[in-house]
Structures are given as structure tokens and as C-alpha cells.
N, C-alpha and C positions, 0 to 999 in steps of 0.2 A: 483409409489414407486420403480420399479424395478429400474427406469431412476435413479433413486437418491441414491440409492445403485452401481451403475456403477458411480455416482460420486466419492462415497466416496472411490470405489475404486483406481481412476483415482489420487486422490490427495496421497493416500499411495502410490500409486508406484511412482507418480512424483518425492515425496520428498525423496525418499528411495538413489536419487542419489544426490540431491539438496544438495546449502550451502546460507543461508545468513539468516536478519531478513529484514526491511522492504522495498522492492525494491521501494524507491521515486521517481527514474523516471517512473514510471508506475504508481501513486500514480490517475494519473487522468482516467486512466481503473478501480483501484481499492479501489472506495470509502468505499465498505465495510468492507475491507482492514487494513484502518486507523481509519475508525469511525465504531463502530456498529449501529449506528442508522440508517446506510442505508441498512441494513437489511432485505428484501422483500419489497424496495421501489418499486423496479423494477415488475410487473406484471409473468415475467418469472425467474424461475430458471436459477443463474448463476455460472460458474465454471470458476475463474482466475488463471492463473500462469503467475509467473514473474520471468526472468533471470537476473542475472545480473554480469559483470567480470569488474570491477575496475584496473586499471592503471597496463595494459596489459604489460608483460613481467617483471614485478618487483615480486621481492621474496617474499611471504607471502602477496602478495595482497590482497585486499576484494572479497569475492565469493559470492553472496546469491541470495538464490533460496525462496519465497513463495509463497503460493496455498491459495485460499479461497474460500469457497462455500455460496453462501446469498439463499435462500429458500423463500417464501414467503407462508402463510397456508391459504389467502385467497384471493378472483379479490377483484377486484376494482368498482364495479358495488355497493357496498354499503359504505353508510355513516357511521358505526358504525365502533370504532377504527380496525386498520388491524393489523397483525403482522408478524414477520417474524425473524430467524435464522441464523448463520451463523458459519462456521467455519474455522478455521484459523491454517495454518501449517507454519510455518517459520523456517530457517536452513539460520545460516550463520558464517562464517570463517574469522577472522582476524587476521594474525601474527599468535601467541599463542593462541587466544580467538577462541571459538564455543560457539555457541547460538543456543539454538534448544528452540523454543516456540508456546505451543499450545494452542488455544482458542475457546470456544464456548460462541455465543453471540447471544444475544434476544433483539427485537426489538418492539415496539408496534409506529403506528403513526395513527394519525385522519387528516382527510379533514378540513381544513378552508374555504374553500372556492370551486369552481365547480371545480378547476385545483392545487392547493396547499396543501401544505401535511406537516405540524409538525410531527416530528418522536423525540424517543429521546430513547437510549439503553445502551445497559451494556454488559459487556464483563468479561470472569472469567476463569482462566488459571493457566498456569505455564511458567517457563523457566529455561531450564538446562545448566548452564555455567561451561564451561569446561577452563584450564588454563594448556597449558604445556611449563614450562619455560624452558625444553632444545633447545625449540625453539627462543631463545633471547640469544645473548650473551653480555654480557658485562667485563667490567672491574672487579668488586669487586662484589661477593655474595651478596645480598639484603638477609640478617636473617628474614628481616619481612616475606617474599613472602616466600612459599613452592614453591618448586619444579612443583609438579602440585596440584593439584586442581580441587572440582566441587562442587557447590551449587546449591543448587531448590529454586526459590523463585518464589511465587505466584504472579500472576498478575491480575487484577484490572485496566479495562478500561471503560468511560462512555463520550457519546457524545450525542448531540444535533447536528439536522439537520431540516431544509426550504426548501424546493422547490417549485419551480413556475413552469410556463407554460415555460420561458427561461429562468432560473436561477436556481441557487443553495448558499445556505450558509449552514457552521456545525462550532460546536463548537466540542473537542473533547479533552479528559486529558487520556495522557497514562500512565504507570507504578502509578496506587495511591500509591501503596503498596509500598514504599519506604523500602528498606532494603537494609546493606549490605552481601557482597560476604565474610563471615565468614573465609570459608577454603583459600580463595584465597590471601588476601590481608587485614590489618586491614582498611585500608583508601580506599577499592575497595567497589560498591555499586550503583545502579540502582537510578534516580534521577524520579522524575515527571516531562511529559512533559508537555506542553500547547500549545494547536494549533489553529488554526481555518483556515478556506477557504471561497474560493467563487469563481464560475465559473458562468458566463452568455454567450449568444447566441446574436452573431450579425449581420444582414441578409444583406451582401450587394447588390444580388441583387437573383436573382430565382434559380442559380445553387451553388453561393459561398455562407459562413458562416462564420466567424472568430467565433472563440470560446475560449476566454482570462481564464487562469486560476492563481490564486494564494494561496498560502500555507506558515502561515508563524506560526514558533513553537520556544518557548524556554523553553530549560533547565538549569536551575540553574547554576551559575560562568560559563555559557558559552552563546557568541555571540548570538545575535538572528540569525535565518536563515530564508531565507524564497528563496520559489521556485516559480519561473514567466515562465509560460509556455502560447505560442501562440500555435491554432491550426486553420488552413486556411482550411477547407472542400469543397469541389467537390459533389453537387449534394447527400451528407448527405453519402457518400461510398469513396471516395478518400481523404486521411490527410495528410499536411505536418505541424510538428512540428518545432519550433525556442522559445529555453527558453533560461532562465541561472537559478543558482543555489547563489545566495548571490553576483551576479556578479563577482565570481570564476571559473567558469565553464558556455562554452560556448554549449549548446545542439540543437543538430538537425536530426531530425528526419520523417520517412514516414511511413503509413500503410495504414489504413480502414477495412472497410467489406467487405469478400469474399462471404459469402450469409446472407442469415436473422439470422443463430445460428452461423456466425464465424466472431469473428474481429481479425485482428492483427497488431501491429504497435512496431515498432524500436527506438531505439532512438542514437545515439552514442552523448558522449558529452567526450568535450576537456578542461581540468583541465588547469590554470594558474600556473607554477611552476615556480620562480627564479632557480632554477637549472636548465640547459638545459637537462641533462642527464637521468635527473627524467621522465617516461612518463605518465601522469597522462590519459592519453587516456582510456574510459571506452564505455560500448555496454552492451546496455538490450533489452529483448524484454518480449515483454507481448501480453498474448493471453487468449481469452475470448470465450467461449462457452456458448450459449444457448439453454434454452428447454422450449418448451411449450408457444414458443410465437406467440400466438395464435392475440396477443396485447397489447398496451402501454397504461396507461393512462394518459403522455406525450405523445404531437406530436409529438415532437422532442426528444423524449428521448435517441434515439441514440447519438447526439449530447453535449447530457450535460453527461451523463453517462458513454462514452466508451472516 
């Protein structure tokens, strides 16, 4: 108990300097993150943060910072549903826009099988939008839009998740709670996402791994997206990343684990802009702390989880 009270410490003071909502390039550290139902899949208590500074040297660029904490309240040693916790700090800046959104989510999952695990959770929150239009200038006053601006609107998240022995699949729906941003904007307003994943393990021979992930989500009158990330492993401790982002953005990246409770890995990725002037160049990192791992009930859980 004590350990998990230095957690919840750890993420107050993280975020006390943090900006952003959800770091996607880190999305493959941080399943908990985007889905609740992975939740105390993990055997050991986890503690994520993720950085992230979008298209470095431009004015009012994207900043964001978020923390999460998955808990799990029982091992693995029995067959009877398990469950497990989580919490969720997010801060992020864009232009005029701040998003500060908090979340606590529960999680219950049952064994199918000697090595596989149905899970399926829920998530219940808020988020606070801030709008300050002295920061936009334009030509002609917009009467619709105030000046500034802030709204609370509740959030409402619920996902389904599979894992295997080398695999993983989730389903996951963010913002149910559809509302708009009243004070802000009449036509401003939070849409529903739709996502789903899937990562597996591939052994090429005793020391290498490939570990393919993808993520693909849409929200409403806008593009699908989806995130293709490689990871090449060294002996289950050394990673090099090579993704893209919608084939937009070119990413690449190094980390691993420094001992049994520390991972950490980088990613820098390279925006496609027609404009030469533009520099869409962005840099995140994400780091992961563990406790109490005493043991997996994956082998390779490192692999599919960090």
C-alpha cells in the first residue's frame, strides 16, 4: 500500500508540470492508457508517463504530457474472474485549446484458456477545456466564439481486450458522452471515437523478436487513422522502432529495459509538410515503472505489453 501511494504521488507531481491528452506514440507502452480493460492484466503494478512536443520550433505547437497507473487486486494463480484499476491524468495544449482530463477505470477479466484472458472495463471521468482566443488572430471578430472560454464535460470510456500467449486484440469507444463545448463555441463539441488494435510476437530466431503493432480509430466527418508501428527486440531488453502514422509521418525510434521495474523508449517522428518552412518534426518518450514483479503470467509479457 505504501508503494501505491508513492504512486499516486508520482503522477500529481508529474502532471503538475505536464501538457497534452493522449500521447499515440507511446500508445504501444500504454495499453491501459487507451483502453480500460487492460487494467491489472499485467501481474505487477504499473506506473506510465508519456512526453510528448510536436512540430518543434512552431508557435503554439501541440505539448502533452500523460500518466497512468493500472493496479491489479489479485495473481494469477486462480481461475476465478480477476480484476484490476486504473488511473488516468492527461494535460494537453494546443494553440488556444488546454485539455486537462481525469480518469478512474475498473476492469474485471476471466481465463479462457491455460494462457488467454478476456477482460472487458469501463472508464469514468471528466475533462476541462479551456479556450483563450487572444491567442488566434484574425481578420474579422467571430460574435459566435467568446473571447475565452471553459467547459466540464464528462467522460465515458469502455473497451474489450484478448490476449494470448503472443498476441493481443481490444476493442475500445472513447468520449460515449458526446457533448458540446457550450461556453466555447456553438458548433464546438467532443465526438465518439472508435478504435480497435492488435499486436503479436514474432520469433525470428533465440535473441531477435519482431513485434508488429497496429491501431486504427475513427471519429466522425473525419479521415480514418490508423498507427503501424514495428518493433525489432534484442534478447527481450534492447528495441528499435520504424512506424508511420496514416503514412503522414515517418517514425523512428530506440529504448528497452534497464532492469526488471524500468523500461524506456523514444520515438522521434518526421511529419510530411508541402510547405518547406513548416517543421512538423516531433519527440516523445515514454517510461514505465514497475512493482511487485515477483512474475508474468505471460512469457513474454514484456514483449507484448511495454
Amino acid at each position: 500500500m505504501k508503494n501505491i501511494i508513492s504512486f499516486l504521488f508520482l503522477i500529481l507531481l508529474s502532471n503538475s508540470f505536464g501538457q497534452m491528452t493522449p500521447n499515440w506514440n507511446s500508445f504501444a507502452m500504454n495499453w491501459g492508457g487507451i483502453n480500460p480493460a487492460h487494467n491489472g492484466l499485467n501481474q505487477h503494478v504499473e506506473l506510465f508517463t508519456g512526453l510528448k512536443t510536436q512540430w518543434v520550433g512552431f508557435d503554439g505547437a501541440p505539448k502533452t504530457m500523460n500518466t497512468s497507473l493500472s493496479i491489479p487486486f489479485n495473481d494469477f494463480k486462480s481461475d476465478a474472474p480477476m480484476f484490476g484499476m486504473g488511473i488516468q491524468i492527461q494535460r494537453e495544449n494546443i494553440g488556444a485549446f488546454s485539455l486537462t482530463k481525469l480518469q478512474v477505470a475498473g476492469a474485471a477479466n476471466i481465463q479462457t484458456n491455460d494462457e488467454n484472458r478476456l477482460s472487458l472495463g469501463i472508464g469514468f471521468g471528466g475533462i476541462q477545456v479551456g479556450y483563450d482566443a487572444d491567442k488566434v488572430v484574425t481578420n474579422l471578430q467571430d460574435n459566435i466564439v467568446q473571447r475565452t472560454g471553459q467547459a466540464f464535460i464528462p467522460q465515458v470510456s469502455a473497451g474489450l481486450s484478448y490476449v494470448g500467449k503472443k498476441y493481443m486484440l481490444g476493442l475500445y469507444l472513447e468520449d460515449l458522452i458526446t457533448k458540446n463545448w457550450g461556453p466555447i463555441g456553438n458548433n464546438s463539441s467532443f465526438r465518439t471515437e472508435y478504435a480497435c488494435y492488435g499486436r503479436t510476437i514474432v520469433d525470428l530466431n533465440k535473441q531477435l523478436s519482431l513485434v508488429p503493432s497496429l491501431r486504427i480509430s475513427y471519429i466522425a466527418h473525419t479521415p480514418i487513422n490508423y498507427f503501424l508501428l514495428f518493433k525489432l527486440s534484442y534478447m527481450e531488453r534492447f528495441n528499435v522502432f520504424v512506424g508511420t502514422t496514416s503514412l503522414k509521418a515517418f517514425q523512428f525510434g530506440i529504448g528497452g529495459r534497464i532492469n526488471k521495474s524500468l523500461v524506456i523508449n523514444y520515438l522521434f517522428e518526421n511529419g510530411w509538410s508541402p510547405v518547406q518552412q513548416v517543421n512538423l518534426n516531433s519527440h516523445s518518450i515514454g517510461l514505465k515503472i514497475k512493482l511487485n514483479t515477483h512474475g508474468n503470467y505471460l512469457k513474454k509479457s514484456n514483449l507484448l505489453f511495454d
